[in-house]
N, C-alpha and C positions, 0 to 999 in steps of 0.2 A: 840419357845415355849418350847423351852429342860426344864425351870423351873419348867413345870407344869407335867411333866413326873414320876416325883418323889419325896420322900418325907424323909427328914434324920429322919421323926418320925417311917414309915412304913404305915402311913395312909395317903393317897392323898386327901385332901380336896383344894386344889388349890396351887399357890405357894407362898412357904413359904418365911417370913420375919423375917430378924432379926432388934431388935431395939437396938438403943446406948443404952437404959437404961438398956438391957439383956431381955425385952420381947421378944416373939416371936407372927408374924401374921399371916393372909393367905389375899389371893386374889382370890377369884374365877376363874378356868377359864373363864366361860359365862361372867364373869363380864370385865375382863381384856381385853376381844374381841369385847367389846361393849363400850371401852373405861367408864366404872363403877369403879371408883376406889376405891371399899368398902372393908376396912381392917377391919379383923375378927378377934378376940382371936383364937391362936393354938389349946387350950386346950377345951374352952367352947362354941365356937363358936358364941361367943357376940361380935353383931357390935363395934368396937372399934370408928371409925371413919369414915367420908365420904370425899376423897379430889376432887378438880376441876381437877388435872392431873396426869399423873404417875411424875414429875417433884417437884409436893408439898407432893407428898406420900417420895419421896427421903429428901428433905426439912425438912420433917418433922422428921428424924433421922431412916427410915426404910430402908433397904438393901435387895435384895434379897438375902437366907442362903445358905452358900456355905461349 
């Protein structure tokens, strides 16, 4: 769970994502542990998307930021 430790914004709201297109996500922890795979705007915290797995969240062009 080291992703959800920290945050390269300084504010932890879960872990963060980066996308191919240069957005950036999050993931709740509660979510990610409950197998929830609701990706959020970084910035505004608008649901972006809801996927079936961590597998279609990848799929879908997200990364955890590194």
């Amino acid at each position: 769970m080291i992703p959800f430790t920290f945050d390269i914004s300084g504010v932890n709201k879960g872990c963060t994502l980066d996308h191919l297109d240069g957005g950036y996500g999050c993931i709740a922890h509660k979510d990610a542990l409950a197998n929830n795979w609701r990706v959020f705007d970084h910035t505004i915290d608008e649901l972006l998307s809801t996927y079936a797995s961590v597998s279609v969240v990848i799929d879908g062009g997200l990364k955890v930021s590194t």
